[in-house]
DRENTI-606562 format. One line per 10 residues: their letters; for each residue x, z, y of C-alpha. Coordinates in nm, 4 decimals. Layout:
BEGIN
A = X/Z/Y  ...
! end
This chain:
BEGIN
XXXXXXXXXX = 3.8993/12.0972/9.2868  4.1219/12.2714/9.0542  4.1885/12.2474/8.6630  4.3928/12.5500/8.6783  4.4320/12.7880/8.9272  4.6690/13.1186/8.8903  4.6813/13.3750/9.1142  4.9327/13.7002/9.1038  4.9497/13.6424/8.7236  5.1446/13.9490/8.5102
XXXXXXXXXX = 5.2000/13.9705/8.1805  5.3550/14.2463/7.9523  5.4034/14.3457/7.6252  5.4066/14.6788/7.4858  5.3524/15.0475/7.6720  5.5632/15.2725/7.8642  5.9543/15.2750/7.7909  5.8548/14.9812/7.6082  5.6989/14.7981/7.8179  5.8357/14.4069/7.8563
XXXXXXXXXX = 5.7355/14.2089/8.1307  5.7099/13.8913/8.0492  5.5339/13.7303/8.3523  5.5447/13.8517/8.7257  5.3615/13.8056/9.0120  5.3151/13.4431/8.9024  5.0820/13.1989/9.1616  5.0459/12.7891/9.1224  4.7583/12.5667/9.1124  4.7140/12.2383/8.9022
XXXXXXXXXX = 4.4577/11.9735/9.0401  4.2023/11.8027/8.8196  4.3344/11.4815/8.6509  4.7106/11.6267/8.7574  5.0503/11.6773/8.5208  5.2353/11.9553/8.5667  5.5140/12.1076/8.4518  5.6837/12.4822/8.3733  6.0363/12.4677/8.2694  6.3299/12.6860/8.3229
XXXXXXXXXX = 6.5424/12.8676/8.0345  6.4242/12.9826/7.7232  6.2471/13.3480/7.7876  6.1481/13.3010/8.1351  5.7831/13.3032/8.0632  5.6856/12.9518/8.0420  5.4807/12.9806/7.6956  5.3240/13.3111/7.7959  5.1548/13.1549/8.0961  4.9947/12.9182/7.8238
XXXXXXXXXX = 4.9200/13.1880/7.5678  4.7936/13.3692/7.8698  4.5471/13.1211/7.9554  4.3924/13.0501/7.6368  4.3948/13.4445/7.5992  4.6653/13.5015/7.3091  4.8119/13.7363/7.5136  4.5485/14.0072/7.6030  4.7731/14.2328/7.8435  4.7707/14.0716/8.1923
XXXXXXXXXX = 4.6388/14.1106/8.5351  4.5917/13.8777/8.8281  4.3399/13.6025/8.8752  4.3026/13.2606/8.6565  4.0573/13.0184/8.6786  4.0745/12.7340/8.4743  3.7969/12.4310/8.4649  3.5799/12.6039/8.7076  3.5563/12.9113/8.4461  3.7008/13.2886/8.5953
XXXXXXXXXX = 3.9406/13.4434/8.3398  3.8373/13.7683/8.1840  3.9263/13.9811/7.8532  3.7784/13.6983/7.6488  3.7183/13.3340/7.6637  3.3988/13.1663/7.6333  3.2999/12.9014/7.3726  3.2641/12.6573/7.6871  3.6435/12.7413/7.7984  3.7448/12.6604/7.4475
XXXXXXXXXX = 3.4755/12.2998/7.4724  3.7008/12.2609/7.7901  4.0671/12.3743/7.7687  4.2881/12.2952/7.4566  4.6292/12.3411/7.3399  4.9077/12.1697/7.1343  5.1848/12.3825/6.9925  5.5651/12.3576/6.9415  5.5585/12.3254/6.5775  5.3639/12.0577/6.3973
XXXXXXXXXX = 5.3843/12.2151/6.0773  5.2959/12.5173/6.1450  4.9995/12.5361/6.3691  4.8378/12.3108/6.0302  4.6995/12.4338/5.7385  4.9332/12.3828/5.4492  4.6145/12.3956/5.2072  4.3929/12.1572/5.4186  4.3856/11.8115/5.4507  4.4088/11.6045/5.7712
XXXXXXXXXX = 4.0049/11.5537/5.6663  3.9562/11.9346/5.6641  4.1770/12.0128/5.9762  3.9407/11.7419/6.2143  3.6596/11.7816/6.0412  3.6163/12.1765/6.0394  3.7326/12.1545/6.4291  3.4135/11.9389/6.4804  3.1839/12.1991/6.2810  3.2885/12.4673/6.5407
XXXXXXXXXX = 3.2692/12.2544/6.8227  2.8903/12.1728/6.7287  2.9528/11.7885/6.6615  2.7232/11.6535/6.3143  2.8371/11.3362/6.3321  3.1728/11.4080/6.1855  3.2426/11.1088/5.9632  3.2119/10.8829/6.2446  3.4385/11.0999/6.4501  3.7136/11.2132/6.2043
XXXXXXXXXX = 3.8714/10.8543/6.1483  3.8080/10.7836/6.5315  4.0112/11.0546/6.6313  4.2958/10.9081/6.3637  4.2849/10.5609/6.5405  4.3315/10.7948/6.8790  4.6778/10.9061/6.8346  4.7880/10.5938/6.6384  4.7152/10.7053/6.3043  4.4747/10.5015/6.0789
XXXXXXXXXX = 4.2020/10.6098/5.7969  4.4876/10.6190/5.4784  4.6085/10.9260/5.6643  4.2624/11.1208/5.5903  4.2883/11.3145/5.3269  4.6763/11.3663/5.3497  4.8135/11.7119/5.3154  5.0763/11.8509/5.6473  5.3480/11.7857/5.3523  5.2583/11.4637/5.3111
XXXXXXXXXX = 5.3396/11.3668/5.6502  5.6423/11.3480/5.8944  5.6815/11.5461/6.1800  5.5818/11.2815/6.4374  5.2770/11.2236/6.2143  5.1954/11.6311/6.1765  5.2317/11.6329/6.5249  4.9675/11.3206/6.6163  4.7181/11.5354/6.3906  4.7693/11.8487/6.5904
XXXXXXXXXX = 4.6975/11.6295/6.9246  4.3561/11.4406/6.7649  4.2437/11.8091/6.6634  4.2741/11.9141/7.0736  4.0880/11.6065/7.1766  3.8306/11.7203/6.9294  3.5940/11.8653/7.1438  3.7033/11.5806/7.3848  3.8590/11.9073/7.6614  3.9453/11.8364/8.0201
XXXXXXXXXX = 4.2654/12.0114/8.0105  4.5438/12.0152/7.7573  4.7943/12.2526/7.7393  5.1171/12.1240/7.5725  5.3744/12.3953/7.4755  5.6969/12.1607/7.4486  5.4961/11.9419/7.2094  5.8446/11.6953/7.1319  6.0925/11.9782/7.1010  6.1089/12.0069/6.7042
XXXXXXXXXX = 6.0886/11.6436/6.6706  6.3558/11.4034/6.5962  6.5024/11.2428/6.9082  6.3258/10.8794/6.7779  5.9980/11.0044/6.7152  6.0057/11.1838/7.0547  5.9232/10.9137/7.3103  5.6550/10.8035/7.0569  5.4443/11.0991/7.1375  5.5286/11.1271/7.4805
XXXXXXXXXX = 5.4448/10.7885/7.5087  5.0859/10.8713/7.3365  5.0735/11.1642/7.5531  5.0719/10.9728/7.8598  4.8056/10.6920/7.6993  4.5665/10.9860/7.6003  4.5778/11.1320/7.9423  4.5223/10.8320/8.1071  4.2341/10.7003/7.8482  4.0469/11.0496/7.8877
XXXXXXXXXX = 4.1065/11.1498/8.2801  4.2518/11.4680/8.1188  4.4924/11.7329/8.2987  4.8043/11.8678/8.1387  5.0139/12.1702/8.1672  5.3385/12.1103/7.9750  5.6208/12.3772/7.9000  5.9438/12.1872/7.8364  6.3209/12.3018/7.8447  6.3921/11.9349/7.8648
XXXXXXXXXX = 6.3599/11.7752/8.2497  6.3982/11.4033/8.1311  6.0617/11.5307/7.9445  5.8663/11.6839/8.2474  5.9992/11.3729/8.4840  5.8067/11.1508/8.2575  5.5301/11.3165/8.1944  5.4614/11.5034/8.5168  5.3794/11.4675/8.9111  5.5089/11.8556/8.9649
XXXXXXXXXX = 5.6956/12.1306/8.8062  5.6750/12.4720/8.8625  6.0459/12.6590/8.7654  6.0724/12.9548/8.6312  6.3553/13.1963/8.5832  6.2965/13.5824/8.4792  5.9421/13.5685/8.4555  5.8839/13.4658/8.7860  5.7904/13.1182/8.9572  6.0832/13.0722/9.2036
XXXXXXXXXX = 6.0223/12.7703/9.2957  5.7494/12.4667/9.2616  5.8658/12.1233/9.3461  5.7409/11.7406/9.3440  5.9163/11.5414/9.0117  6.0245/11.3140/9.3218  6.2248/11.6361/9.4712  6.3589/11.6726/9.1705  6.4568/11.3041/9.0966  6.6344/11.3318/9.4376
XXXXXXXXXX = 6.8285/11.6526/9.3598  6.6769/11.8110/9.6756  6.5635/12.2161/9.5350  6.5391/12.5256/9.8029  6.6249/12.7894/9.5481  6.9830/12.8195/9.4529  6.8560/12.8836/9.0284  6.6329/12.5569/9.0496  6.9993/12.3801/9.1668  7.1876/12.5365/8.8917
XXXXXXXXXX = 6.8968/12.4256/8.6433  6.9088/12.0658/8.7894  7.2676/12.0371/8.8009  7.3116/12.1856/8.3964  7.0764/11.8740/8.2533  7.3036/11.6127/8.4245  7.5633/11.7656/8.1701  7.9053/11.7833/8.2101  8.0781/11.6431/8.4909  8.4767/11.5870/8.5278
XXXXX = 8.6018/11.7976/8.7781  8.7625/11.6192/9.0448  9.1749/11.5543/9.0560  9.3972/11.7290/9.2897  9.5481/11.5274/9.5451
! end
């Protein structure tokens, strides 16, 4: 069975002369209880597959089905039960005016859940944050800590699949293992499945089993973490994407 499943996948924005496409002809398949991975450079379409999916973007054709549900123009309150997502920036996918209380607890209302004060401060204890951070405002906390809210309000409605778009990226460097390291815990703890959008390969060779790169728009190539590892791609961009993270190398002396 599948948690995601993407089929001839296009996206555009805008109409005519204007017209941008932003995804093309895109096809890959996540398994339940499965990490994968969508990296390649910034622009290449990564995020819109995600915004795509939880039907940001409205202008797309093709064939997704994700946790058994078939993808239309709108997105049932069971896809929503099912599927979450956790953004780039912690700080601004919160509330400036609501309190880590409100944030949870208004999540819960919508979700259908009335026994919210038991749930709110076990949620908190989820992604290593304890009770005193309640009623704290998203200025009142760090970036790690902004971020660990953001997670607890996708496992909310307790969803099968998270989507994480580059969740570490506008973290510091130390508080970035932290919540990949939670990332991994949660996913593990819940049986969930994750698709993660990362620039960073260190990132998706922790946290995933496959990666799917992208360059253009388009999927050109999908690859085990293990392929990757081993520095073994087919496509000539994948090598050139591989061979830029290992950073600079010192050309070799003339004999």
């Amino acid at each position: 069975m599948s948690g995601v499943d993407i089929q001839n996948l296009n996206v555009w924005f805008g109409d005519g002369d204007d017209k941008v496409n932003a995804v093309i002809d895109a096809s890959l398949q996540v398994q339940s209880g499965a990490s994968f991975g969508l990296v390649g450079e910034s622009g290449s379409g990564k995020s819109t597959i995600l915004r795509a999916i939880t039907g940001l973007v409205p202008t797309w054709s093709g064939t997704m089905v994700v946790a058994d549900e078939t993808l239309g123009a709108t997105r049932s309150a069971t896809f929503f039960n099912k599927v979450q997502m956790v953004f780039q920036d912690p700080y601004a996918s919160l509330h400036p005016r609501h309190s880590v209380d409100q944030v949870l607890s208004e999540t819960l209302h919508l979700h259908g859940y009335d026994d919210i004060e038991k749930r709110v401060p076990k949620l908190l204890d989820d992604v290593g944050l304890g009770t005193s951070f309640r009623f704290r405002y998203p200025h009142q906390l760090s970036g790690g800590q902004r971020q660990r809210v953001a997670i607890a309000r996708a496992l909310a409605p307790k969803p099968e699949i998270v989507l994480l778009d580059e969740p570490t990226s506008a973290l510091d460097v130390s508080v970035q293992d932290e919540i990949l390291n939670l990332l991994v815990d949660l996913r593990e703890e819940r049986k969930l499945t994750y698709v993660m959008v990362s620039h960073d390969l260190a990132v998706v060779g922790h946290m995933c089993e496959q990666i799917a790169v992208m360059q253009h728009g388009r999927v050109v190539e999908i690859m085990s973490v293990e392929e990757m590892r081993a520095m073994r791609p087919q496509n000539d961009y994948t090598k050139h994407l591989l061979t830029s993270s290992l950073g600079y190398s010192r050309p070799e002396p003339n004999p």
